[in-house]
C-alpha positions as CSV (number, residue, x, y, z in Angstrom):
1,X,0.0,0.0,0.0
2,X,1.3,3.6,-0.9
3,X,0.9,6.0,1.8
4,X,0.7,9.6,0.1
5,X,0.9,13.0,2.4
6,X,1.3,16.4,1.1
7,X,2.3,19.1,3.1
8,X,2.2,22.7,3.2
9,X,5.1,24.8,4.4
10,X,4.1,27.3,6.7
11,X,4.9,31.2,6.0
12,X,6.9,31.3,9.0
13,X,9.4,28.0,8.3
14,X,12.7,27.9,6.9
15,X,12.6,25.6,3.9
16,X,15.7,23.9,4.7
17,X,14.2,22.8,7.9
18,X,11.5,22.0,6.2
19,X,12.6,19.6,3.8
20,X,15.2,18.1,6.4
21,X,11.9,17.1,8.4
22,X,10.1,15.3,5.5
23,X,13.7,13.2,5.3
24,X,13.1,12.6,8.9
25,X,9.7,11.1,8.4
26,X,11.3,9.0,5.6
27,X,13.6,7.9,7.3
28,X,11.6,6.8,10.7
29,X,9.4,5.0,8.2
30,X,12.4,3.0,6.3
31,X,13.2,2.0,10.6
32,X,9.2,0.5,10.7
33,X,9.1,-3.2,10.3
34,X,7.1,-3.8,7.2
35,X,8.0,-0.6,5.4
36,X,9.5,-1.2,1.9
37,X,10.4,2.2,1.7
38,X,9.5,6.2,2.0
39,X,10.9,9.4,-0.2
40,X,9.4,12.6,-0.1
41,X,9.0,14.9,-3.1
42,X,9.7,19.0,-3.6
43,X,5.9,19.7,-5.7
44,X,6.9,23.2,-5.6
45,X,8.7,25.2,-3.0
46,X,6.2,25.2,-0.4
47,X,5.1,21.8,-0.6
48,X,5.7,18.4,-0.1
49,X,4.5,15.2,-0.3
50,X,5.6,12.1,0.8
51,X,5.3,8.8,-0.1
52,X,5.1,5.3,1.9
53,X,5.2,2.3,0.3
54,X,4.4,-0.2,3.1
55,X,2.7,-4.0,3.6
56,X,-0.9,-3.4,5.4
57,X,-0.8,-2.9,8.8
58,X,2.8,-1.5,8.8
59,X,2.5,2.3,8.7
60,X,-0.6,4.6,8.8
61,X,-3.0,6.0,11.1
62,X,-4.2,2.7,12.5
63,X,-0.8,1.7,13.7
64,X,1.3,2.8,16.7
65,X,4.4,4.5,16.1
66,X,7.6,4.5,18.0
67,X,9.5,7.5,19.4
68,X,11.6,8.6,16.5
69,X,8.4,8.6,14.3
70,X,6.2,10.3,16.5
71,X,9.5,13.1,16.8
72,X,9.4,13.3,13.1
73,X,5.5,13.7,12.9
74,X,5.9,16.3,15.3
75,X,8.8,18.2,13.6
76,X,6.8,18.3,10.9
77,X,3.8,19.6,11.7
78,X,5.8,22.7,13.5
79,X,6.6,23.4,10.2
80,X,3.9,23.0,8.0
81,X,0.0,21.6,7.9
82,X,-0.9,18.5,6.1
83,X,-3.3,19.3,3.3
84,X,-3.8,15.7,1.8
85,X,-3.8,12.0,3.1
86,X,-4.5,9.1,0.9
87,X,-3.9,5.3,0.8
88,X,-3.1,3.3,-2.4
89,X,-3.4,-0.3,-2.5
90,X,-2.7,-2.6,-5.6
91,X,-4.7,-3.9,-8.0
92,X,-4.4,-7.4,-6.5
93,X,-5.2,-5.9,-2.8
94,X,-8.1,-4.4,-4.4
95,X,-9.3,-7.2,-6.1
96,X,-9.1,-9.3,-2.7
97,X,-11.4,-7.0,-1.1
98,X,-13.9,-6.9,-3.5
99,X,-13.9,-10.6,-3.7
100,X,-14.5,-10.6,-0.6
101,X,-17.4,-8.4,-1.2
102,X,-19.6,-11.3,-3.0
């Protein structure tokens, strides 16, 4: 499952900073059993997004992070506001569910 963020530097943030704590949030990701691995992207200079590729279960709202995530999550958000969340799952994932469905 792809785990997409974007977020929104804030007017008051140094960009640097900013981008240094979107590699932090990667990087705490990359640490999380499960995760197959996490870049972030520049979109344009005041936002970001970032992307998780993880199994189910292993990253997302739903699952309990450790310190050095929740320090990254944290960092983050003193420097900008998330304007987007969304969860990707394969076509095969997909299918599953809706097989289940019937």
């Amino acid at each position: 499952m792809l785990h997409i963020t974007k977020n929104e530097m804030r007017s008051d943030a140094d960009r640097n900073s900013f981008g240094l704590a979107a590699l932090a949030v990667c990087k705490a990701a990359k640490n999380a059993e499960g995760v197959n691995d996490a870049k972030f992207f520049w979109i344009n200079p005041n936002l970001i997004g970032i992307i998780v590729d993880a199994e189910a279960g292993a990253w997302g709202a739903d699952v309990e992070p450790n310190a050095e995530a929740m320090k990254a999550f944290f960092d983050l958000a003193d420097l900008s506001n998330q304007v987007a969340s969304e969860i990707w799952m394969s076509a095969g994932i997909g299918e599953e569910r809706f097989n289940m469905a019937k």
